[in-house]
C-alpha positions as a LaTeX table, in Angstrom:
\begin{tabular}{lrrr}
\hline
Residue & $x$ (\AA) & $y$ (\AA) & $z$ (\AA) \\
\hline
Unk1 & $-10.14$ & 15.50 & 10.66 \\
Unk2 & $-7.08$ & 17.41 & 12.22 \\
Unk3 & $-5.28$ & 17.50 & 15.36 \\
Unk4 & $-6.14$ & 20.50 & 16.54 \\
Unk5 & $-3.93$ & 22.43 & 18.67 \\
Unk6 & $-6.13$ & 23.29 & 21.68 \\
Unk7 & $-6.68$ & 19.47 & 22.58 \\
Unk8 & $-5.23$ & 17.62 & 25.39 \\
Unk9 & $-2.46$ & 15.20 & 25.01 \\
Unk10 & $-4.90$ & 12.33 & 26.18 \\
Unk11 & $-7.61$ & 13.92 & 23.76 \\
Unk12 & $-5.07$ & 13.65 & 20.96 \\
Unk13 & $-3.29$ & 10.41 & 22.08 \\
Unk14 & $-7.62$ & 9.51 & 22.06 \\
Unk15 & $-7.89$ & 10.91 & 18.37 \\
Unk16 & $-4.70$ & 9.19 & 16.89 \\
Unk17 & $-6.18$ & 5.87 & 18.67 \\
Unk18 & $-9.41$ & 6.25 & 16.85 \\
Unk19 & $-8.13$ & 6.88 & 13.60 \\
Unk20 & $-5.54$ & 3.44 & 14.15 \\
Unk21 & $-8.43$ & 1.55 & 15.23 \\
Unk22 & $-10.05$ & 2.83 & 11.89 \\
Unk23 & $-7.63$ & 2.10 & 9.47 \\
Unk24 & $-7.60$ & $-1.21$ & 11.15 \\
Unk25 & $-10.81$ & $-1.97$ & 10.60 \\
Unk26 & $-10.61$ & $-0.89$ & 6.73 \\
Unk27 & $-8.09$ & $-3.81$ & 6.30 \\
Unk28 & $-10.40$ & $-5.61$ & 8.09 \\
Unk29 & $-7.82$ & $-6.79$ & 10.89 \\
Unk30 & $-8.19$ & $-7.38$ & 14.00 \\
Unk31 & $-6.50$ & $-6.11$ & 17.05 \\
Unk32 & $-5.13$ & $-9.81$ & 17.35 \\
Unk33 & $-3.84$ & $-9.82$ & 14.20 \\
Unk34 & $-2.27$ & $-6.32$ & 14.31 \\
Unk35 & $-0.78$ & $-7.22$ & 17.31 \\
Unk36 & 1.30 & $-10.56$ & 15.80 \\
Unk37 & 2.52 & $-8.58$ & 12.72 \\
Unk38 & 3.33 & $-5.71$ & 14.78 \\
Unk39 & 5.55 & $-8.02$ & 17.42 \\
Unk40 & 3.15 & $-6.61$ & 20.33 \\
Unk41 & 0.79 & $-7.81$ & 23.27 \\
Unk42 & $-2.98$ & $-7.52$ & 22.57 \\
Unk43 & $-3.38$ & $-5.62$ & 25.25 \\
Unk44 & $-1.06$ & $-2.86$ & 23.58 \\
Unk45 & $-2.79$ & $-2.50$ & 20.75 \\
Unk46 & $-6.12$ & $-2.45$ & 22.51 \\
Unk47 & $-4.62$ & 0.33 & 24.76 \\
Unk48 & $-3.28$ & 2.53 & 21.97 \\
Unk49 & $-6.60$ & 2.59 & 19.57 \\
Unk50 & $-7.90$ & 3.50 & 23.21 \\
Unk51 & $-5.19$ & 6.43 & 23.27 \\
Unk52 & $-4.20$ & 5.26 & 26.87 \\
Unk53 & $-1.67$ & 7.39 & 27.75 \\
Unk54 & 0.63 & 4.53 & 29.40 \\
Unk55 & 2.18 & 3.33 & 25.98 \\
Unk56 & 5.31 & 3.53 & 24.23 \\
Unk57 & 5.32 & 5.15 & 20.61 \\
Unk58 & 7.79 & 2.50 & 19.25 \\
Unk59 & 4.11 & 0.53 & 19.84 \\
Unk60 & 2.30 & 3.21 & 17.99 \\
Unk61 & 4.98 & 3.23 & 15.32 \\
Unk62 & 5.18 & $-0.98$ & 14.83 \\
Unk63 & 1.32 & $-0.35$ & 14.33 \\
Unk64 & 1.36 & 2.35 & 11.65 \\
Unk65 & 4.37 & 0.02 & 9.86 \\
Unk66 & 1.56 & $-3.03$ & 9.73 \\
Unk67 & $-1.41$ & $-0.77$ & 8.29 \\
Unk68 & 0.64 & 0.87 & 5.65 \\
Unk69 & 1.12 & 4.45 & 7.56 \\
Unk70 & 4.80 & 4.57 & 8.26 \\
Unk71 & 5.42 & 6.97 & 5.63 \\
Unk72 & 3.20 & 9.08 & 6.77 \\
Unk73 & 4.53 & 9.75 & 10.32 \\
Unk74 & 6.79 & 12.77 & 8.78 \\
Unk75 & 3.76 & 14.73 & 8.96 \\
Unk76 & 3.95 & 14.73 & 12.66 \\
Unk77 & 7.14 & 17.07 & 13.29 \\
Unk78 & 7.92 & 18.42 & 9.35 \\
Unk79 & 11.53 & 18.71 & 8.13 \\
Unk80 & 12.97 & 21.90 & 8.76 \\
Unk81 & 14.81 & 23.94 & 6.32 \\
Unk82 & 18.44 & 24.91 & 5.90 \\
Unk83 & 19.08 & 27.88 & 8.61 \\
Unk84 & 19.63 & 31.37 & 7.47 \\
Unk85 & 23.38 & 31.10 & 8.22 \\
Unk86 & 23.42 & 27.59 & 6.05 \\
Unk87 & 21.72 & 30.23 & 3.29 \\
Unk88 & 24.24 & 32.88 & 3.35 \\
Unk89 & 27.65 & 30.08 & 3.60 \\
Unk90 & 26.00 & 28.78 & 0.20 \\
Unk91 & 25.57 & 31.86 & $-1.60$ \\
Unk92 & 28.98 & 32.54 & $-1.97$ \\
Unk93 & 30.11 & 29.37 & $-3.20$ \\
Unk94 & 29.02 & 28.35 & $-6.99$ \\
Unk95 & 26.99 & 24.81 & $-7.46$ \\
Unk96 & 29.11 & 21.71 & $-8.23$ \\
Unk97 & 28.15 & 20.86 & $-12.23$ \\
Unk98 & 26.09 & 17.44 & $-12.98$ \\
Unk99 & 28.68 & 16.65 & $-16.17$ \\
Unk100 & 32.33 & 16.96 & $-16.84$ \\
Unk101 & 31.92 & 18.53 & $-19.94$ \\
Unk102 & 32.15 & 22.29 & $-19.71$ \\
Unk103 & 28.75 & 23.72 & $-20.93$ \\
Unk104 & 30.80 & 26.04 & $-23.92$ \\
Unk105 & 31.92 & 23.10 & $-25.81$ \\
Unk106 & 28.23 & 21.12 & $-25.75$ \\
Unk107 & 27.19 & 20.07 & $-29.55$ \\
Unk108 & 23.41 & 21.21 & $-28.23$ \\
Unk109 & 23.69 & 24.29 & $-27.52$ \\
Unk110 & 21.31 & 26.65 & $-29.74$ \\
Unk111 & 22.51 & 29.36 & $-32.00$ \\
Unk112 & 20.78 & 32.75 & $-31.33$ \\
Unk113 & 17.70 & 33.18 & $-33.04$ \\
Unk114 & 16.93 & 36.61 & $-35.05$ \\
Unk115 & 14.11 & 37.49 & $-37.31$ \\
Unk116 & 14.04 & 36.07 & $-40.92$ \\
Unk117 & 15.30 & 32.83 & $-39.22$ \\
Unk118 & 13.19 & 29.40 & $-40.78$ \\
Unk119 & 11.93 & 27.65 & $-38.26$ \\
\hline
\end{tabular}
C-alpha cells in the first residue's frame, strides 16, 4: 500500500499509524512495550498508531527506531542530486586517482591483442 498523494494529512498521518500499529503487532509488542523502548508515554504511542494529528515526529521516529524501520524513513523525502551548476563546476576538473602509481607504469596492464595471438 502507498501514500497516495490525494489523501489528507490526517488520512495519511491515519495510514502511517496503521501500518506502525502493524509492524508492531508482527513483533508481537505491545503498545506498552513500544512505548518503554521507545522512551515515550503510552498514550503517545496509542495516539500515533491512531494517526492523531497532535504528536511530535521525534515520537513517530523513536517508534520506527524500536521496530526496526529507521532506515527506512529516507524514503519519505529522497536525496536529491547534485544541481546542474554542481554538474557543469565538475566537468571541467579531472577525477582525483584511487593510487599513487601513475596508470603507464602498472605491471598489469595488457598488451594489445591482434590476430594469430595464443590465447
Amino acid at each position: 500500500m502507498q501514500v497516495e498523494t490525494l489523501l489528507t494529512d490526517d488520512q495519511v498521518l491515519q495510514q502511517l499509524g496503521e501500518r506502525l500499529a502493524r509492524h508492531r503487532l508482527a513483533r508481537n509488542l505491545t503498545q506498552e512495550q513500544v512505548a518503554v523502548q521507545a522512551g515515550l508515554g503510552l498514550r503517545t504511542v496509542q495516539r500515533l498508531e491512531l494517526g492523531a494529528a497532535g504528536t511530535q515526529l521525534s515520537g513517530f521516529i523513536r517508534i520506527c527506531r524500536v521496530l526496526g524501520l529507521l532506515d527506512r524513513l529516507g524514503n519519505l523525502v529522497p536525496d536529491t542530486g547534485p544541481s546542474p551548476m554542481a554538474q557543469l563546476r565538475r566537468q571541467g576538473r579531472p577525477r582525483g586517482r584511487a593510487s599513487g602509481r601513475p596508470a603507464a607504469t602498472s605491471p598489469s596492464a595488457p598488451k594489445p591483442w591482434s590476430w594469430g595471438d595464443a590465447p
